[in-house]
C-alpha positions in Angstrom: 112.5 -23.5 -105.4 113.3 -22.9 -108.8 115.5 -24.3 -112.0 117.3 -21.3 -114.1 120.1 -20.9 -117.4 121.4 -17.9 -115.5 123.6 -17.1 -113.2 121.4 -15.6 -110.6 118.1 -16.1 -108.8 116.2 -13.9 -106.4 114.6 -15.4 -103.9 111.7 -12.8 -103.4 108.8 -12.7 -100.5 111.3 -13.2 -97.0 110.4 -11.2 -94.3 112.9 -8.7 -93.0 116.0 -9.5 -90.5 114.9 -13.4 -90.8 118.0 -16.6 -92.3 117.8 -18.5 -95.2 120.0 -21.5 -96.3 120.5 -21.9 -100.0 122.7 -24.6 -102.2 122.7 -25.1 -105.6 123.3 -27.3 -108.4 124.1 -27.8 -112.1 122.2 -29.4 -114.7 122.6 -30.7 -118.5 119.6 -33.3 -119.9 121.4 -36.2 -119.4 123.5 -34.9 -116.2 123.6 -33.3 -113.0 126.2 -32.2 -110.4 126.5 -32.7 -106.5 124.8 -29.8 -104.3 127.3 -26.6 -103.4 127.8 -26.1 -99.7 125.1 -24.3 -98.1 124.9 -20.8 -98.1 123.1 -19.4 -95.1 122.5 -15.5 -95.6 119.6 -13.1 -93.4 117.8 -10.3 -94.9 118.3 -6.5 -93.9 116.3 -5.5 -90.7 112.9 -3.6 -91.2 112.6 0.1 -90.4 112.3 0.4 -86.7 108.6 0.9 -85.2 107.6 2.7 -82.1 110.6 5.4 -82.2 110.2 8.0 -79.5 110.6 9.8 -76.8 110.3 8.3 -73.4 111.7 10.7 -70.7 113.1 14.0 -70.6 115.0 16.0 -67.7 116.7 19.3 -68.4 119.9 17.4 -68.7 118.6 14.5 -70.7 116.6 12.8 -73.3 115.5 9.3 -73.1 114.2 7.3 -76.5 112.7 4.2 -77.0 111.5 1.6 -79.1 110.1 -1.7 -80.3 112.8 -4.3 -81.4 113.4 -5.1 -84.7 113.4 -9.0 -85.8 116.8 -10.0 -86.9 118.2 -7.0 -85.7 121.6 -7.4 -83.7 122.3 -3.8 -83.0 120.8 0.0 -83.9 122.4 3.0 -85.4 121.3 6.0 -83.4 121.7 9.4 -84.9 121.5 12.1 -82.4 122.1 15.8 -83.9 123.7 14.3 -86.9 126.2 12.3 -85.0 125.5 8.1 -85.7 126.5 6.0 -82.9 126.0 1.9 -82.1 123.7 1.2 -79.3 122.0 -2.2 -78.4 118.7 -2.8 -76.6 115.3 -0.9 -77.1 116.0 2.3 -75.2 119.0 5.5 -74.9 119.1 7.9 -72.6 121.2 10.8 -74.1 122.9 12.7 -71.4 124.9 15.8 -70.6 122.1 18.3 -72.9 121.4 21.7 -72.0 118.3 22.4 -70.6 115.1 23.7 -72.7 117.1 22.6 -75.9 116.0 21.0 -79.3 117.3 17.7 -80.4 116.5 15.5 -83.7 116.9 11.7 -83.5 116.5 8.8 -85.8 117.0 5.0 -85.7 117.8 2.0 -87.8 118.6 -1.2 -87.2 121.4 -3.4 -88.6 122.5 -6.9 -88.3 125.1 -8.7 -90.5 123.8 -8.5 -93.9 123.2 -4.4 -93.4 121.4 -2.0 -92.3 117.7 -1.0 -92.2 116.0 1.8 -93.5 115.8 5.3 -91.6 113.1 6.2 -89.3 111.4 9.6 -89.3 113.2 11.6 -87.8 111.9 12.5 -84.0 112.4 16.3 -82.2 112.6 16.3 -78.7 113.4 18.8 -76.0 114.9 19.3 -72.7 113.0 20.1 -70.1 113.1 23.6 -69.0 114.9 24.0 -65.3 113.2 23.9 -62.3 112.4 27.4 -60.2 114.6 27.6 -57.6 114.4 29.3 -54.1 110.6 28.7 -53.6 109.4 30.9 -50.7 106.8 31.7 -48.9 106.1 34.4 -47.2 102.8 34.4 -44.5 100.2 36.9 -43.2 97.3 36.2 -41.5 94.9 35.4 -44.7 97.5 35.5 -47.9 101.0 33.5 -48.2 103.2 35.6 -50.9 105.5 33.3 -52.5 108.9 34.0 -54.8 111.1 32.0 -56.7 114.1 32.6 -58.7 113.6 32.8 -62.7 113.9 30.0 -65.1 115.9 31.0 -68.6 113.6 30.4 -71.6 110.5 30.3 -69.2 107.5 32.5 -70.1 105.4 31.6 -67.4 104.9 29.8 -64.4 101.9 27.5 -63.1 101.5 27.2 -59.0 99.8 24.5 -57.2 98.2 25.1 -54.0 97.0 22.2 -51.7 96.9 20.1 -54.8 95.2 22.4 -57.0 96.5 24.5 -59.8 95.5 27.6 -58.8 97.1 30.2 -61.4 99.8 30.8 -64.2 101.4 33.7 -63.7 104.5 35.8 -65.3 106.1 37.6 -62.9 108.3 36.0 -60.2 105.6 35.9 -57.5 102.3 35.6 -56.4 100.1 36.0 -53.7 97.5 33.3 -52.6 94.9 35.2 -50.8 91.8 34.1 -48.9 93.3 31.5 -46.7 92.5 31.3 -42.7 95.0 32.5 -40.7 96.7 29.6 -38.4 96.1 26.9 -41.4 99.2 25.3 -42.7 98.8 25.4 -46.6 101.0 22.9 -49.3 102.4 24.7 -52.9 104.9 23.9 -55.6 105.6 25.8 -59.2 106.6 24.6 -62.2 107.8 26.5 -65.4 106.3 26.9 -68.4 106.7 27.7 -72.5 104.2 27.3 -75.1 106.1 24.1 -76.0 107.7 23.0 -72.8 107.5 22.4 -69.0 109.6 21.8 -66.0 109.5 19.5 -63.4 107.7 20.2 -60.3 109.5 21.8 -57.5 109.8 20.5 -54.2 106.7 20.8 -51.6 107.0 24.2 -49.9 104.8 23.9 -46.3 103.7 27.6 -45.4 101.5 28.0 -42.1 99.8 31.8 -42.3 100.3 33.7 -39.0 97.7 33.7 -36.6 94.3 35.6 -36.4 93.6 38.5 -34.1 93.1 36.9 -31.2 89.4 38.2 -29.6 87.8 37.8 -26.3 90.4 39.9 -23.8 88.9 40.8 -20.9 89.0 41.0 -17.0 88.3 38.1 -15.5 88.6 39.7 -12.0 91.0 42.2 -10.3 92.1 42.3 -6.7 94.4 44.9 -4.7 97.6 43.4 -6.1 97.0 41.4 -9.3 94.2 41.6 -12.5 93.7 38.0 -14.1 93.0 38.0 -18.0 91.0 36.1 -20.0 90.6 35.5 -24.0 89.4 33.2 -26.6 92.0 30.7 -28.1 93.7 31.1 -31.9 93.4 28.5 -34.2 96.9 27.5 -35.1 98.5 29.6 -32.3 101.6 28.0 -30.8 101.9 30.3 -27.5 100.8 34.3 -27.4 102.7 37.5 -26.3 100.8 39.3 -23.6 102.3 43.2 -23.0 101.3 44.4 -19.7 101.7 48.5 -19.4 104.4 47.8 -22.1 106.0 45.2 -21.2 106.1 41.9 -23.6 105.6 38.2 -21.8 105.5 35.2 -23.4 102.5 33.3 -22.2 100.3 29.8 -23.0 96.9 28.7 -22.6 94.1 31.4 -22.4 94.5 32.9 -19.3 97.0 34.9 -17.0 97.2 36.9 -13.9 99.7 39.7 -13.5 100.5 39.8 -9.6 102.9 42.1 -7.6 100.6 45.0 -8.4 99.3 48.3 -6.1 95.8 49.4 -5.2 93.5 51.4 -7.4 96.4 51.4 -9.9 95.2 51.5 -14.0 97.2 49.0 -16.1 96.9 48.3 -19.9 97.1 45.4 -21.8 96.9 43.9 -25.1 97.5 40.5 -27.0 98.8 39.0 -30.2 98.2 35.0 -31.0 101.8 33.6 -32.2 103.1 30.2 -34.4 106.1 29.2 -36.3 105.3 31.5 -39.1 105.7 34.8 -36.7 103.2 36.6 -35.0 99.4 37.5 -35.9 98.3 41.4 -35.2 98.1 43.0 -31.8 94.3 43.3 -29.9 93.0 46.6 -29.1 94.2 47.9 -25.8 92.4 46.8 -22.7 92.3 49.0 -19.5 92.0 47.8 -16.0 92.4 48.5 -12.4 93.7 47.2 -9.5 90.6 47.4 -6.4 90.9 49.7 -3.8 92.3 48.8 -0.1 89.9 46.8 1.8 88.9 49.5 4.6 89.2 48.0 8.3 86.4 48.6 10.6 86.7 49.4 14.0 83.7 50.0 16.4 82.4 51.6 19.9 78.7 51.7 21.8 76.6 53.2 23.9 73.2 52.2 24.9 71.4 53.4 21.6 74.5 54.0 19.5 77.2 52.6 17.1 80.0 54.6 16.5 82.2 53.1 13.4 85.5 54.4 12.4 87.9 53.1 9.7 91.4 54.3 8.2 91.0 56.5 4.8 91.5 54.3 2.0 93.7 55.7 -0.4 92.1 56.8 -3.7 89.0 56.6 -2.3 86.0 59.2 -2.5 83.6 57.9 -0.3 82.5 54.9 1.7 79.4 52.5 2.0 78.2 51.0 4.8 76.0 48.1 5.3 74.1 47.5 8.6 72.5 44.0 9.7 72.5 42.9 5.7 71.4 46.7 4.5 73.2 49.8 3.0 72.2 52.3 5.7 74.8 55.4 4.6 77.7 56.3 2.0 79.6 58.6 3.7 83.1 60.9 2.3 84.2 60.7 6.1 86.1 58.0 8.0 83.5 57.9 10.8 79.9 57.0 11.1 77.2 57.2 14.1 74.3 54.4 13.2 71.7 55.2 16.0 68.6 54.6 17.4 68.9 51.3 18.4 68.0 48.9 21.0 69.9 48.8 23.9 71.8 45.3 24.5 71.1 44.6 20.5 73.3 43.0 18.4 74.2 44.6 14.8 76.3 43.6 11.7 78.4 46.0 9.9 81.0 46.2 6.9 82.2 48.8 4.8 84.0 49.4 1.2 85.9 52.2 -0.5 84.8 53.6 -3.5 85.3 56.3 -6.2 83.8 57.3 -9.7 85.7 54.5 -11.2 86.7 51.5 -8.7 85.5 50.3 -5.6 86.7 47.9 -3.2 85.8 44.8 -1.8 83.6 44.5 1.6 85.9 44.3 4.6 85.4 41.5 7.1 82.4 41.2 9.1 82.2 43.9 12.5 80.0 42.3 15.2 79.1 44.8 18.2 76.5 45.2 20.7 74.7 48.1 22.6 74.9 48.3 25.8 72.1 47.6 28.4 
C-alpha cells in the first residue's frame, strides 16, 4: 500500500474492531530484501451504540445493548465500579429499591479498549403496596394498603380502568351495585418513578336490600313469606319475632304457630362479602280457629250453635250461598222456612283485625 524512508507508516481509513495483516520489506535502487513475517493486528472497538436500560424491579436494573464489531468483551461501569461482562445485556442485582444508578459501557478486544459511552441513569423501581384490601358495602368497596417508602402517590385500577390517583393510604370506589363482584389493583407512584402493579384483589359488595316481603298466606298454625330475589345474594337470614334463620330461595313458611297470634318478621339478602341491610319489619297473623257448626230443626226453623272461637268478636253466617247474619253470640235461629227444605250453612270468626276461614259445609233439613 505504500513505499516510505521512515520507520513508520499509518495505515489510515480501517473500520473499528476489524484485522489487518501487514509485512514489510526493504529497499535500495539496485536491491531489495525478503518480506518480514506477517503481522496481523485489529483496530480498537467503536463506542458502543444502543446503551440502555431494559428492565427495572425494585431490586434490579437490567441494561442492554447493540454489539460492537470486533468486540470480545465490555467494560461495564456501574456506580463507578468497572467490571468484565460478555454478551449484549446485565442485569445488576441486589439494589435498593427507588434508588439512582449511573452506568456506562465500552467495549474492548485485544488491541484495547473502546471509547466511553454516555453515561446512562437509571432507577429502581419503587416497591409494590402491600396488604391490598378491600372492604364492601352495598354500593362502595373501601380499599387500604400498606405505604410504599419514597412514594408520593398512588394510582388504583378498577375493572381495568384507572380510576384515580390518590395520596392517602385509601380510597373508596363508590357507585357500584350491590351483589356485583368488582376487580382492582394499585401501583405507586413519584414524579419520576413507578411500581409494579399489585396483585388482582376480587371484592364482591354486599347485597342490596332485599324488597318484595310479604304474606303470601297465613293459616291457624303457620304464615308463609314471600320476597323478590337479590342479585348476587348467596342465601338470606329471615328473623321471625327475633329469631335469626338461615334460609334459600324466595320463600318460607314458619309452622308450629297458634291462632290469631301477631308475629314479625324481617329480611336481609347475604353473600361472601357479609350481609346486605335488614327490610323494614313486617307484621302478620296467624287466622283465627275455624268455628265448628252444629245444627237442630223444627218445621220452619234452624237452630245453629258453634263453640266460641278464641279471639274472636263476632261471627258470620252464610245461608244456602248468602250472608244472612253476623252475630257476637255462639247461637243463631235462621227461620221462616219451608218445612221438609233443605239449607246450607257455614260460619267464620272474626275480629277488627283477622278473620277465619269458612268452616266445613252444615247440611240440615226442616222437618215435615
Amino acid at each position: 500500500v505504500a513505499t516510505v524512508e521512515e520507520p513508520s507508516y499509518s495505515h489510515i481509513g480501517q473500520l473499528p474492531g476489524t484485522a489487518h495483516k501487514y509485512r514489510i520489506r526493504a529497499m535500495t535502487d539496485t536491491n531489495t530484501s525478503a518480506w518480514t513475517a506477517v503481522l496481523t493486528q485489529s483496530t480498537i472497538p467503536a463506542t458502543v451504540n444502543g446503551f440502555m436500560l431494559n428492565t427495572a424491579t425494585p431490586v434490579a436494573i437490567s441494561m442492554k445493548w447493540s454489539p460492537v464489531t470486533g468486540a470480545t468483551a465490555y467494560d461495564l461501569e456501574i456506580d463507578g465500579v468497572v467490571i468484565s461482562v460478555s454478551g449484549s445485556a446485565y442485569t445488576k442485582s441486589g439494589l435498593l429499591a427507588n434508588t439512582d444508578h449511573t452506568f456506562r459501557i465500552r467495549a474492548k478486544n485485544a488491541a484495547g479498549m473502546g471509547s466511553w459511552s454516555e453515561i446512562v441513569t437509571a432507577s429502581t423501581q419503587l416497591n409494590v403496596p402491600t396488604t391490598l384490601k378491600g372492604v364492601p358495602e352495598e354500593t362502595a368497596v373501601t380499599l387500604t394498603w400498606n405505604e410504599v417508602a419514597g412514594a408520593t402517590k398512588y394510582e388504583i385500577e378498577a375493572d381495568g380502568i384507572v380510576v384515580a390517583t390518590v395520596s392517602d393510604l385509601m380510597y373508596v370506589h363508590n357507585g357500584v351495585l350491590g351483589g356485583t363482584i368488582h376487580k382492582y389493583r394499585i401501583r405507586a407512584l413519584t414524579d419520576t418513578n413507578v411500581s409494579a402493579w399489585t396483585a388482582i384483589l376480587s371484592q364482591t359488595t354486599l347485597p342490596a336490600s332485599v324488597s318484595g316481603l310479604s304474606i303470601n298466606s297465613a293459616t291457624t298454625a303457620a304464615i308463609a313469606l314471600r320476597w323478590s330475589a337479590v342479585t348476587g345474594a348467596t342465601g338470606y337470614d329471615l328473623e321471625i319475632d327475633g329469631t335469626v334463620v338461615a334460609v334459600s330461595g324466595v320463600a318460607y313458611t314458619k309452622s308450629g304457630l297458634a291462632p290469631n297470634t301477631e308475629h314479625t318478621f324481617r329480611i336481609r339478602a347475604k353473600n361472601a362479602s357479609g350481609a346486605g341491610a335488614w327490610s323494614e319489619i313486617l307484621t302478620g297473623t296467624t287466622q283465627l280457629t275455624t268455628a265448628v257448626l252444629k245444627g237442630t230443626s223444627d218445621r220452619t226453623n234452624v237452630v245453629l250453635t258453634w263453640d266460641a272461637v278464641v279471639g274472636a268478636s263476632s261471627y258470620e253466617i252464610e245461608a244456602d250461598g248468602q250472608i244472612v247474619a253476623t252475630v257476637s253470640d255462639v247461637t243463631f235461629i235462621h227461620s221462616d222456612l219451608l218445612p221438609s227444605s233443605l239449607h246450607k250453612y257455614r260460619i267464620r270468626a272474626f275480629n277488627d283485625q283477622n278473620t277465619s276461614v269458612w268452616s266445613a259445609v252444615l247440611n240440615i233439613r226442616t222437618l215435615n
